[in-house]
Each structure stands twice: as structure tokens, then as C-alpha cells.
C-alpha positions in Angstrom: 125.2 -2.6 186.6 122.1 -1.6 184.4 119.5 -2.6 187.1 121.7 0.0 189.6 121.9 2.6 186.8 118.1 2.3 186.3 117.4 2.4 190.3 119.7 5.3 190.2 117.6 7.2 187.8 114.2 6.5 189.4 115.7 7.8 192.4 117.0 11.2 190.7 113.3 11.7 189.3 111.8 11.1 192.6 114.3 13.5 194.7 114.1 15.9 191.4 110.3 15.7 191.4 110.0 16.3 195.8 112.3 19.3 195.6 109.6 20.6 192.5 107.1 20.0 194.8 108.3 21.8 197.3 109.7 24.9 195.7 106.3 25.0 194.0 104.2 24.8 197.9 107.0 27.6 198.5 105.7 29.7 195.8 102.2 29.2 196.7 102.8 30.2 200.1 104.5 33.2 199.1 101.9 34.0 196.9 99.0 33.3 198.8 100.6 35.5 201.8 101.7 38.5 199.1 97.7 38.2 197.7 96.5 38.2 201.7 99.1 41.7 202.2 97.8 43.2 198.4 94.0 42.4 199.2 92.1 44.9 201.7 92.1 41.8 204.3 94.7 43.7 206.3 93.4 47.3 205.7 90.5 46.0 208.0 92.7 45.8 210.8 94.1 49.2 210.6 92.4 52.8 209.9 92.4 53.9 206.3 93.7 57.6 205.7 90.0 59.0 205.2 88.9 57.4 209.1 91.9 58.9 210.9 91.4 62.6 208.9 88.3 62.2 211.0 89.3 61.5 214.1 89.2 64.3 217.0 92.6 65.5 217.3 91.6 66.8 221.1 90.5 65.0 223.9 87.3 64.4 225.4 87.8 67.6 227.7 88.2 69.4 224.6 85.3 68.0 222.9 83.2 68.8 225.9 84.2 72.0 226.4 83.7 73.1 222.6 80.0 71.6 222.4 79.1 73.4 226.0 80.9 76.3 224.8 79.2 76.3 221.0 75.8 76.0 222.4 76.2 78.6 225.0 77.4 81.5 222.3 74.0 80.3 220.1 71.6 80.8 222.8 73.7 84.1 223.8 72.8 85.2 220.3 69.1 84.0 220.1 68.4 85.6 223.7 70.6 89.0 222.3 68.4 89.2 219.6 65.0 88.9 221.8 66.3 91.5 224.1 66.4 94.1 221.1 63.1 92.9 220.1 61.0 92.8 223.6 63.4 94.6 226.3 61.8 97.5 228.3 65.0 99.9 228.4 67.4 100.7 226.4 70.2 99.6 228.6 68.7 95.9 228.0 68.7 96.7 224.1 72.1 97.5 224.3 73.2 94.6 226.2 71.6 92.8 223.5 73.0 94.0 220.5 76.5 93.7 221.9 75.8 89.8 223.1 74.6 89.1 218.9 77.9 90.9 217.9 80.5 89.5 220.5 79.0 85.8 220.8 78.8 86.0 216.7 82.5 86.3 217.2 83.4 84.4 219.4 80.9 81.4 217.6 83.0 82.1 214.9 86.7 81.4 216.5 85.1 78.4 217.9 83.6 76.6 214.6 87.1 77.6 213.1 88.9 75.9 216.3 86.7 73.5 216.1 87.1 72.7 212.1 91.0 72.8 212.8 90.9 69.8 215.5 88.6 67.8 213.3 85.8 68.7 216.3 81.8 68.4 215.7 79.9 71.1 217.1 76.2 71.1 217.8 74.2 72.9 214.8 71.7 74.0 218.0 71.0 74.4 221.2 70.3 72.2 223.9 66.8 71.2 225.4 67.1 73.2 228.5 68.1 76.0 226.7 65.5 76.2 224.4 63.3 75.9 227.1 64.7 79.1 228.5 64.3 81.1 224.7 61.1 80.1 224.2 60.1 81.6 228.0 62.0 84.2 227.4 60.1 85.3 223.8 56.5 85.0 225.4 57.9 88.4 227.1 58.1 92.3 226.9 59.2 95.1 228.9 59.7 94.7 232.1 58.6 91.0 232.7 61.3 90.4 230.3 64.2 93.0 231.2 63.6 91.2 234.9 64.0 87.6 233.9 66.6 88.1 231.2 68.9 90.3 233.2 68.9 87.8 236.3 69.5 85.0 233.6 72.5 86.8 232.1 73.8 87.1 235.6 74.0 83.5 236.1 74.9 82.7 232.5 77.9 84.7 232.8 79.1 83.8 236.2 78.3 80.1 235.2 80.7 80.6 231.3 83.3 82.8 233.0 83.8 79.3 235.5 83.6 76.9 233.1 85.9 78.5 230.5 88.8 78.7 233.7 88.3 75.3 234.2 88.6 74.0 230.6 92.1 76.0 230.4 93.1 74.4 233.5 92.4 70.7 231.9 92.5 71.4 228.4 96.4 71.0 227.1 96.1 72.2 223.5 97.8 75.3 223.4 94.9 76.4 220.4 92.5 76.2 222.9 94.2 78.0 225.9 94.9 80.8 223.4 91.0 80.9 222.2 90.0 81.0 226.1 92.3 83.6 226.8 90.9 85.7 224.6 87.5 84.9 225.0 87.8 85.1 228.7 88.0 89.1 228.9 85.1 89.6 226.9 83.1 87.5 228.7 84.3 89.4 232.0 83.2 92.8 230.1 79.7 91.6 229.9 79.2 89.9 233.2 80.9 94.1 234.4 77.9 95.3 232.0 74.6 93.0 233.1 75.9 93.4 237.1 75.8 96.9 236.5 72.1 97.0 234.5 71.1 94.4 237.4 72.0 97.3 239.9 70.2 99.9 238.7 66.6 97.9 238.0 
């Protein structure tokens, strides 16, 4: 009777110290996963706050469209300001000074746009069109007033196209309202140019 109580009791411990054992390996995997879900092991797999506040909020037609359309209104500007420096007429002058103040504008709605939609625009202009600016300031008079009316022209023509296009693909309704209001001004000065171009 004394041998089975003292088998009895080596069994208990042993059972007692395999159920210790394993709550204990329970804990520690419990732990281990709560440490892995508390440490930044997981942020790794997702975004953190400050990444997505970065991300675009527009597509890439939208992107596109606001670089081409940023570094358009800065050489509009720069080329506005040389035709009230070097143009041979008045008319051209004029022309100038209301491309500086309407691009400066409309430069303006698009950094703000741009800022809104977590966009980043160009700070200048592209190659080509530096190109064209620094042709363009090498001239006076009426070498100038030839080359930068013809220029405006196709400038015009060319951003009057592309911003009908961009409303037709572009779905954010802030955009469509910024080219529809952009879009008549743009027609005002293509009216203006054509009508300088007619007279020269």
C-alpha cells in the first residue's frame, strides 16, 4: 500500500510539473508574440502616419498634369517679364505685363492645389524651356516681338489642349474646378497674342 501511495505521488509531481511546463511555454509564446506586435517589427510592414501624410493623394495624370502645368505658368512669367524689358511695341509690353500678373495667379492656385493633394511641383523650369528664355533674352525690338509673339501662339494653343485634356482624365473634382477657371484666361490671351500676331 505504501509503495502504490509513493508511485502515486511521483506520478502527481510528474503530471503537476508537465502541466507547469507547459502553461509556462504558453506564456512565453504569448509573450514572445505580444513583444513581436509591441516592437516596430510589424510597423515595417505597414506605412507609419508621417509616410502616408506624404503620399500623392492624386493620380499620376494629376501629378503630370500639375508639373507640366507649374512649369508652363514659370516660363509664362520669366518670358512676360522679358517682353517688358526688350519688346519693340507696346502691344508686346502689354501682353507681357498681363502674362507676369495672370500666370503669377494662376502659379499661385496651382502650388496651393498642389500643397492640398500632398503634390511636388518643380521649383523651375524645364531644359527646353530654358533653352527658349535664354534665346529669347539675347533679343530686342523687333527680332524679339517676332519670335516671342509666334512662340506665344503655339504656347497657348499647345496649354489651352493640354489643360482640356487633363479635365477629361483627371477625376478630382479640385482640379476640374482649377481648370475651369484657368481655362478662360488662357483663351483671353491666346484672343490677345492672335490678335498682336495679326497686326505685325
Amino acid at each position: 500500500m505504501k509503495k502504490l501511495s509513493l508511485a502515486s505521488l511521483i506520478i502527481g509531481a510528474i503530471f503537476f510539473a508537465a502541466c507547469n511546463g507547459s502553461s509556462s511555454s504558453d506564456t512565453m509564446n504569448s509573450d514572445t508574440t505580444t513583444n513581436m506586435t509591441s516592437s516596430g517589427d510589424t510597423s515595417q510592414m505597414m506605412p507609419s502616419s508621417a509616410d502616408t501624410s506624404k503620399m500623392a493623394m492624386v493620380g499620376d495624370d494629376a501629378k503630370d498634369f500639375s508639373k507640366e502645368a507649374a512649369q508652363g505658368g514659370m516660363m509664362e512669367v520669366q518670358l512676360g517679364n522679358l517682353a517688358m524689358k526688350n519688346g519693340g511695341t507696346q502691344a508686346v509690353k502689354d501682353f507681357g505685363k498681363m502674362m507676369v500678373d495672370d500666370h503669377t495667379k494662376i502659379n499661385d492656385q496651382m502650388k496651393d492645389l498642389a500643397s492640398k493633394k500632398n503634390v511636388d511641383l518643380p521649383a523651375t523650369v524645364s531644359d527646353d524651356q530654358q533653352k527658349d528664355i535664354d534665346k529669347l533674352s539675347k533679343e530686342t525690338g523687333k527680332e524679339f516681338d517676332k519670335d516671342y509673339v509666334s512662340m506665344m501662339v503655339k504656347d497657348h494653343k499647345d496649354d489651352i489642349d493640354a489643360f482640356k485634356k487633363a479635365q477629361d482624365k483627371i477625376s478630382d473634382n479640385d482640379y476640374k474646378t482649377f481648370i475651369s477657371n484657368a481655362l478662360p484666361t488662357l483663351q483671353k490671351h491666346l484672343d490677345a497674342i492672335e490678335a498682336i500676331h495679326k497686326k505685325m
